[in-house]
C-alpha positions in Angstrom: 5.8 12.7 13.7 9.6 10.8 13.5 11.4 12.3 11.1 11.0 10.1 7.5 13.3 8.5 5.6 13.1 7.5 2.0 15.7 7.9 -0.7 16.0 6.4 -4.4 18.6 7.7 -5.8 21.6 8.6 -3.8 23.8 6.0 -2.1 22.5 4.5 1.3 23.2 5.7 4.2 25.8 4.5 6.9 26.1 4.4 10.1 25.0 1.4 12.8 23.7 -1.4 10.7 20.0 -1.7 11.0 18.5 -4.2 13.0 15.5 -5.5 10.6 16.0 -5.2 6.8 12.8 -6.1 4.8 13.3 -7.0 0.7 10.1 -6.1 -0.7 8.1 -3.2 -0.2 4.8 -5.5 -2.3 1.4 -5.4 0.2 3.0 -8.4 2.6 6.5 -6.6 2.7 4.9 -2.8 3.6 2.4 -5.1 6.3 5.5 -6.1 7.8 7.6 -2.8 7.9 4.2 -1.2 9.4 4.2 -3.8 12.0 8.0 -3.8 12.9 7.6 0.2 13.0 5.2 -0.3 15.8 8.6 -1.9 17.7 11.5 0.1 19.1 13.9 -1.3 16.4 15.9 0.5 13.6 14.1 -1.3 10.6 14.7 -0.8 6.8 12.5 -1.5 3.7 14.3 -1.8 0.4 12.2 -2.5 -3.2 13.9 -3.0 -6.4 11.1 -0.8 -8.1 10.9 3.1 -8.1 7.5 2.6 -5.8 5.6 0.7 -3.3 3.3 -1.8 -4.6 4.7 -1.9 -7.9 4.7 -5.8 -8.7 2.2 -8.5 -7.9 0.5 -6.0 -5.5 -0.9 -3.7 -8.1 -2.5 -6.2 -10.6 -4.3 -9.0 -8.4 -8.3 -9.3 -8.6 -8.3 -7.1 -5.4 -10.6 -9.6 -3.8 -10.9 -9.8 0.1 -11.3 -13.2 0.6 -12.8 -15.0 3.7 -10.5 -17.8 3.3 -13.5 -20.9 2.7 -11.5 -22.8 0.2 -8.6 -22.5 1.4 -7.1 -26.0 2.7 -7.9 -26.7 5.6 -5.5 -26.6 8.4 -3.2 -25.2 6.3 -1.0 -21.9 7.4 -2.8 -20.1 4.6 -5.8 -20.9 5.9 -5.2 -19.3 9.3 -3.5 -16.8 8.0 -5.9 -15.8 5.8 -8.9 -15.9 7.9 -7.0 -13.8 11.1 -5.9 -11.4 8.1 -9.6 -10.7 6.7 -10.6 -9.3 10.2 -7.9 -7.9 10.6 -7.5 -6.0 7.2 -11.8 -5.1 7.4 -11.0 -3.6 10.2 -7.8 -1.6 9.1 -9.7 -0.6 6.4 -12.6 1.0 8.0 -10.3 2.8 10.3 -8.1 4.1 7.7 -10.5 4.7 5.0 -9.5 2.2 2.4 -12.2 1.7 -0.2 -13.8 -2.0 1.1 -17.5 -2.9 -0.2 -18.6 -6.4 1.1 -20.3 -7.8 -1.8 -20.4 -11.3 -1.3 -19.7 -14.5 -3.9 -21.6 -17.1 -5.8 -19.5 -20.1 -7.1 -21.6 -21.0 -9.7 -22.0 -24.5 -10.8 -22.8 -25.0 -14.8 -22.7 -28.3 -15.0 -23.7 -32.0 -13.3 -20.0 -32.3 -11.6 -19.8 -29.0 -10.6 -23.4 -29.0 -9.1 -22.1 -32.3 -7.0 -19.1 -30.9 -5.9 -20.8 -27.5 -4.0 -21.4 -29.3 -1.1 -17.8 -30.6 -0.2 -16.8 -26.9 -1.2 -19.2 -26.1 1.8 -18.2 -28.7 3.9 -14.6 -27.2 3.6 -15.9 -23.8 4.6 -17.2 -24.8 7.8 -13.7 -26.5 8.5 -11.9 -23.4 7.9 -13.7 -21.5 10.6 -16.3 -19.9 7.8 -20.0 -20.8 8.9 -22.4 -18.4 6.6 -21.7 -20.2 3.4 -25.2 -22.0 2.0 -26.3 -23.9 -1.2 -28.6 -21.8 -3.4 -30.6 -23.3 -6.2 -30.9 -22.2 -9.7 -33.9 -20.1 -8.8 -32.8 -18.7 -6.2 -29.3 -17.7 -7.8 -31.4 -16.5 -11.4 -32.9 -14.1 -8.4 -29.9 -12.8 -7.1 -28.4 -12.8 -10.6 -30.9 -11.9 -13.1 -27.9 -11.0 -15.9 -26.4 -14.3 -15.6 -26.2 -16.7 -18.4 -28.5 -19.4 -19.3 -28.1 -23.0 -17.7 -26.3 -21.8 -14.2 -27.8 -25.0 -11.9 -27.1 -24.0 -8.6 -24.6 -22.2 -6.6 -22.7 -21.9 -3.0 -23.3 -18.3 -1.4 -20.0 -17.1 0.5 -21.7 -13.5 1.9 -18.6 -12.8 3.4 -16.3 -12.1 0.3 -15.7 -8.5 -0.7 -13.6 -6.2 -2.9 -11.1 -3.4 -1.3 -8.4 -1.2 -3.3 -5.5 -3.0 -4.0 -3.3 0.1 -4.4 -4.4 2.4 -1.3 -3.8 -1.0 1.4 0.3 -1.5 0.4 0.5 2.5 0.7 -1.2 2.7 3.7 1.3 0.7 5.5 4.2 1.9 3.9 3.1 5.3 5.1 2.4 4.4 8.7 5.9 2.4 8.6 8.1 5.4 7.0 6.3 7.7 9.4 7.1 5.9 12.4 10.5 5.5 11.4 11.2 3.2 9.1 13.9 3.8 6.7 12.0 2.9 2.8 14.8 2.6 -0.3 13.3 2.4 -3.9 15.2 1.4 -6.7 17.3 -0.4 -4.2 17.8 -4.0 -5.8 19.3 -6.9 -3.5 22.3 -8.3 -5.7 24.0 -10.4 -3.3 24.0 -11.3 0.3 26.9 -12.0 2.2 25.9 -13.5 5.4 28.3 -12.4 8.7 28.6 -13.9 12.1 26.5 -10.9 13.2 25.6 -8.7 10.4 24.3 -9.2 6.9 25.9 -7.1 4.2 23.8 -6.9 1.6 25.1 -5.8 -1.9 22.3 -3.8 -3.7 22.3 -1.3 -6.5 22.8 1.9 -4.7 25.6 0.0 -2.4 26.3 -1.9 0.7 23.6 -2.0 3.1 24.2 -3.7 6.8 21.4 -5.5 8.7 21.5 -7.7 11.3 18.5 -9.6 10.8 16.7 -10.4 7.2 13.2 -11.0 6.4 13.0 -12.4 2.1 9.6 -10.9 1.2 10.6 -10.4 -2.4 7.2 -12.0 -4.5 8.7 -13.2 -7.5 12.2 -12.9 -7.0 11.8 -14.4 -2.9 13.5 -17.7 -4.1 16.4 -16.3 -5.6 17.0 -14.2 -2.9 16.4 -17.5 -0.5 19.7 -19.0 -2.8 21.6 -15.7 -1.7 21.7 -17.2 1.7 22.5 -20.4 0.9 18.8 -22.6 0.2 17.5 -24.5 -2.2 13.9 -25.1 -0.8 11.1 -23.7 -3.1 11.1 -22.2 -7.0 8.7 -19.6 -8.3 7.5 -20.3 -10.7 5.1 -16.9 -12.4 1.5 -17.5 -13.2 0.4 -14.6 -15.5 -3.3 -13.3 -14.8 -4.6 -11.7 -17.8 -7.9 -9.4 -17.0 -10.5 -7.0 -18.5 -11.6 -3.9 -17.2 -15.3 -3.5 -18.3 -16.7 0.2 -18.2 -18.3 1.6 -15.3 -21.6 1.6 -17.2 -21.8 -1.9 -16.8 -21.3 -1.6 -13.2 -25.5 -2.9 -13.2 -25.1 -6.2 -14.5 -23.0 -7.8 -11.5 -24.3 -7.9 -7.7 -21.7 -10.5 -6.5 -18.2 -12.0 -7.1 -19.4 -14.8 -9.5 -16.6 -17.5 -8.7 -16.6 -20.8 -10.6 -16.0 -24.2 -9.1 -11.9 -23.7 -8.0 -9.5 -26.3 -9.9 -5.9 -27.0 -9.2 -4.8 -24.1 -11.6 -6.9 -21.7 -9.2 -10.2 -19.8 -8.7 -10.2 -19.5 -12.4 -12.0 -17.0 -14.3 -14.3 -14.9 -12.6 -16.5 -11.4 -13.1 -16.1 -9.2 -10.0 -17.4 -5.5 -9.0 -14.4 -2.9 -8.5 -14.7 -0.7 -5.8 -13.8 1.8 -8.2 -17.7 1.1 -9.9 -16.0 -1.4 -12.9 -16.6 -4.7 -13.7 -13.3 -7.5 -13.7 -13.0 -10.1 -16.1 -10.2 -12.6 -15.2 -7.9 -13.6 -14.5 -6.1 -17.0 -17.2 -3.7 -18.6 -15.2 -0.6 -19.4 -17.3 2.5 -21.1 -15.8 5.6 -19.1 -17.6 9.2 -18.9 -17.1 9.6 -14.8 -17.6 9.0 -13.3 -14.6 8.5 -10.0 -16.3 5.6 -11.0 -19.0 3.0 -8.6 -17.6 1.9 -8.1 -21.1 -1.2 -9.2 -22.3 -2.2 -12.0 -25.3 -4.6 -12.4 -28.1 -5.1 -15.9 -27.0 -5.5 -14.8 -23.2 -8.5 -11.9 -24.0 -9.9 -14.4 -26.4 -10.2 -17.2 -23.7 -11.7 -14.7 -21.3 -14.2 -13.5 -23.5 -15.3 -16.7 -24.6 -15.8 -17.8 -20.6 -16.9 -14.3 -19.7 -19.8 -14.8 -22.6 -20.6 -17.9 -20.2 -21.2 -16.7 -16.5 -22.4 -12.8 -18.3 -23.2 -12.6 -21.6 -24.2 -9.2 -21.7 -21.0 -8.1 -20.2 -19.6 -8.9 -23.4 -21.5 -6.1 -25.0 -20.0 -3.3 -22.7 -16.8 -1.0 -23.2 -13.7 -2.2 -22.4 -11.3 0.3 -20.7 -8.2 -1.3 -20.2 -7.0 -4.8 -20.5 -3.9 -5.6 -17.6 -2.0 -8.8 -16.7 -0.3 -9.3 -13.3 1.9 -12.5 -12.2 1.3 -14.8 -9.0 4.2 -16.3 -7.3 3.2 -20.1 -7.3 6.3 -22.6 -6.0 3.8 -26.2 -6.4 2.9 -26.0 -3.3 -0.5 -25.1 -1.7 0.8 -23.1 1.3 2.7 -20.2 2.0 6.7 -20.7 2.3 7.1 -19.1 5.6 10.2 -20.1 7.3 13.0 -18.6 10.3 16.1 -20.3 10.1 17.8 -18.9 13.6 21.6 -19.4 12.4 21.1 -17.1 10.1 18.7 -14.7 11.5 16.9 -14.8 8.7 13.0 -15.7 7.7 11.7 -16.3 4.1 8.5 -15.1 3.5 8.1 -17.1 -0.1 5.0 -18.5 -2.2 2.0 -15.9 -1.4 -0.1 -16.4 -3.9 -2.9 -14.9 -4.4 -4.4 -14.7 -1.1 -1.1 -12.6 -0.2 -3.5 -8.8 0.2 -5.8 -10.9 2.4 -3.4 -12.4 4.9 -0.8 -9.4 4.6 -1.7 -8.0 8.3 -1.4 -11.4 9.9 1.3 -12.2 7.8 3.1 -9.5 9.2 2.0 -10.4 13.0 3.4 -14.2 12.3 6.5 -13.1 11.0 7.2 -10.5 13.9 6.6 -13.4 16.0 9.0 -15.6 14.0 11.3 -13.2 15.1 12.1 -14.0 18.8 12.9 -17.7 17.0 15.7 -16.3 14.8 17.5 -14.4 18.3 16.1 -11.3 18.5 13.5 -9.8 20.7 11.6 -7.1 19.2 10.4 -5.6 22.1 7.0 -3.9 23.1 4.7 -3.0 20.8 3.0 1.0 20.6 0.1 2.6 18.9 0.7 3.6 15.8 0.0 7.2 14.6 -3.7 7.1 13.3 -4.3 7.3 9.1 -6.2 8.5 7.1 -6.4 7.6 3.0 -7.8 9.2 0.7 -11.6 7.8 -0.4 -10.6 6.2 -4.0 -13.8 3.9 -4.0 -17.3 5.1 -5.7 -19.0 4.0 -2.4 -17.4 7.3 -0.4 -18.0 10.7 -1.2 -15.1 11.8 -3.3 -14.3 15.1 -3.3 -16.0 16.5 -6.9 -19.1 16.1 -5.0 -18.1 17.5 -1.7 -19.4 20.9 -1.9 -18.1 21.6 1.9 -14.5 20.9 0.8 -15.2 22.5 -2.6 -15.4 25.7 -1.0 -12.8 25.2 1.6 -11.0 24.5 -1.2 -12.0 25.3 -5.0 -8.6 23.1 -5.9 -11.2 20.0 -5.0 -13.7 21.4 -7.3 -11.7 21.7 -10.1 -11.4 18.3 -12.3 -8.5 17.1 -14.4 -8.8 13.9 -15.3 -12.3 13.7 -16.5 -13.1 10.2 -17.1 -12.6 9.2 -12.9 -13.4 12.3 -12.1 -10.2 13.4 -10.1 -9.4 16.9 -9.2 -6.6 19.2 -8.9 -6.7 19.3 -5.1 -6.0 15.3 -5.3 -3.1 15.5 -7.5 -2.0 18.3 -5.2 -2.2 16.2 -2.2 -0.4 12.7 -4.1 2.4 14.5 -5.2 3.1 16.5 -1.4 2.4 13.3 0.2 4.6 10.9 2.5 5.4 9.0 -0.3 4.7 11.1 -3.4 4.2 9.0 -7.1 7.7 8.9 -8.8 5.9 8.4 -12.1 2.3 8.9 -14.4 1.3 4.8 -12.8 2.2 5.8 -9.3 0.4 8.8 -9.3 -2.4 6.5 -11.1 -2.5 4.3 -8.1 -2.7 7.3 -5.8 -5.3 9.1 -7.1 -7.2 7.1 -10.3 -5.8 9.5 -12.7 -5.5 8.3 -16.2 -6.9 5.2 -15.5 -10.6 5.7 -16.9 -12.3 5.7 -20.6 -9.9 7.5 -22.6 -6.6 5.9 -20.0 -4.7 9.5 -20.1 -5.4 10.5 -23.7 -6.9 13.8 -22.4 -4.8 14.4 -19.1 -2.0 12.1 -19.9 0.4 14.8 -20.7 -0.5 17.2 -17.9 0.3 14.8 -15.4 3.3 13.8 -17.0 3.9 17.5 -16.5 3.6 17.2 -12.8 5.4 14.4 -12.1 8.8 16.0 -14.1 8.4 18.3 -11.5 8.1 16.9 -8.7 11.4 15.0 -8.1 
């Protein structure tokens, strides 16, 4: 194993100027890092946060999509469909939680009925042949909670749900261990852009690189006017969603999409790999790019269409309510672009599809490269990865009884409510890239983030973060 590198506190390094500098360590900026690290180059990853993940990566509808709606011929569209197999495939090799549960875009009403079978006509131009029309028999079948009045719907089989948390820490791991240099709390302030080298002015100092890649979500626009551009604005669309109790984990088979509008896939209900139930998300265009809270108005409008598609649904425990924000610039396509004078690519506007298409994101953007001057060179294997099982599908390890008594530290529980054991905190906090706070360690491990959300253990792993620096 390369020696790691990962600081958040002190000043950066010095030395030779790096070769690659990535702003963003979200899921598409650690899917780039991990791919770069596969390259003989000295690469960095900087992220304004104190962790991996930590924006629009952690609060998304973790959805895995097939890419059928997405418009045709589009970048996103390719992108999207090369980075499902890819990401499957990453998944089951790597042990992120993944359950293919398929979709139903349900259609309540006359309109929405006649407009299922351009949405299927769209699917079989984007490459995605198993979609079919189901009637409203046939969907009451596979749905027997749904609501009353549903007149049809278009099965997409292929649609599943994965962990939106273990998939950017996978590849930051992979990337740090194979050399990649990852700075938290590292925010990009200026740019000053040099004949040869980029100096870039961040909050823990200078930091040299000679070629850029902007894969900052919310901020990538911004940083985009650093180097001199003026091409796309983000504008944040907040998500607001409901977490349903695991209890009514029964009511849902599929991913119950409605008919997509402009504004998005609008509100949906979607199994968690984690055995909950989402309700969300609103999409509201705001000018904060920090409003992550969540709104009276926003939980009303998603009860009142979550009564709709589940009624019963409605009737279940709620364990936590979250809101997340999309980075939408007006346009229906990613805002990928090199600009070779300045050895520099902008990775702007991946909206929601962004955890889907991060692994061929990452392989277009390498390739973008050799456009902007510089040849990465060959390719190698990767060291091989494995996560730990998150997902209720697995067998996690309070009901392993062979690695219970390898270990009692597995058998011993400490956050009760998602059933999480010592040997799991244990591992988080001696990890490659240990949790830096109570959230981080949430993301790692699910601790804190069931029935009573840390009343019980909330304290105790405060306890263990403090002391682990």
């Amino acid at each position: 194993m390369t020696h790691t590198v990962t600081t958040a506190r002190d000043p950066l390094p010095g030395g030779a100027p790096y070769d690659v500098t990535v702003i963003g360590a979200g899921v598409v900026g650690t899917a780039i890092a991990r791919e770069l690290a596969r390259h003989p180059l000295r690469t960095a990853l900087v992220e304004a946060s104190d962790d991996i993940g930590d924006g629009t990566s952690k609060a998304n509808t973790a959805i895995l999509h097939t890419g059928f709606d997405a418009v045709p011929a589009s970048l996103e569209a390719r992108l999207v469909r090369e980075g499902q197999h890819k990401l499957s495939a990453y998944a089951a090799a790597t042990g992120i939680p993944l359950e293919r549960v398929g979709a139903l875009l349900v259609a309540w009403d006359a309109e929405q009925l006649a407009a299922l079978p351009a949405l299927l006509a769209k699917a079989e131009a984007n490459g995605y042949h198993e979609a079919r029309l189901l009637d409203a028999h046939t969907v009451a079948e596979r749905e027997p909670h749904l609501g009353p009045g549903a007149l049809g719907a278009l099965e997409v089989p292929g649609e599943s749900v994965i962990c939106p948390w273990t998939t950017p820490l996978a590849f930051a791991t992979q990337a740090v261990r194979a050399g990649v240099h990852l700075h938290l709390d590292c925010p990009v302030r200026a740019i000053d852009p040099g004949a040869t080298v980029h100096t870039l002015t961040t909050g823990r100092g200078p930091l040299r690189t000679r070629f850029l890649i902007n894969a900052a979500g919310l901020y990538a626009d911004e940083i985009d006017r650093m180097l001199g551009h003026d091409v796309f604005t983000v504008t944040p669309r907040r998500g607001q969603l409901i977490v349903f109790d695991e209890l009514a984990r029964g009511l849902v088979r599929h991913i119950l999409l409605p008919v997509p509008t402009a504004a998005g896939k609008g509100v949906l209900v979607a199994p968690t790999v984690f055995g909950n139930v989402l309700l969300g998300p609103t999409a509201e265009e705001l000018d904060d790019r920090t409003a992550t809270e969540s709104t009276r108005e926003g939980i009303a409008l998603l009860r009142e269409k979550g009564r709709r598609i589940l009624p019963r649904l409605l009737d279940e425990e709620v364990t936590a309510v979250y809101a997340g924000l999309r980075a939408a610039t007006g346009q229906e396509d990613y805002r990928i672009q090199e600009y070779p004078g300045l050895r520099y690519i902008a990775v702007g506007g991946i909206r929601s599809t962004g955890l889907t298409a991060s692994m061929a994101i990452a392989d277009h953007v390498t390739a973008l490269l050799a456009r902007t001057g510089l040849d990465p060179g060959n390719p190698a294997e990767l060291e091989p990865l494995t996560m730990p099982g998150l997902g209720e599908a697995s067998r996690r390890p309070y009901l392993n009884a062979e690695l219970i008594a390898r270990d009692p530290a597995y058998g011993t529980v400490v956050c009760h409510c998602e059933r999480v054991t010592a040997g799991e905190i244990r591992d988080a906090t001696t990890s490659t890239l240990p949790p830096r706070s109570v959230a981080g360690l949430a993301r790692r491990t699910r601790a804190g983030n069931g029935r009573c959300q840390g009343f019980h253990c909330g304290a105790g792993l405060r306890a263990l973060i403090e002391g682990n620096p």
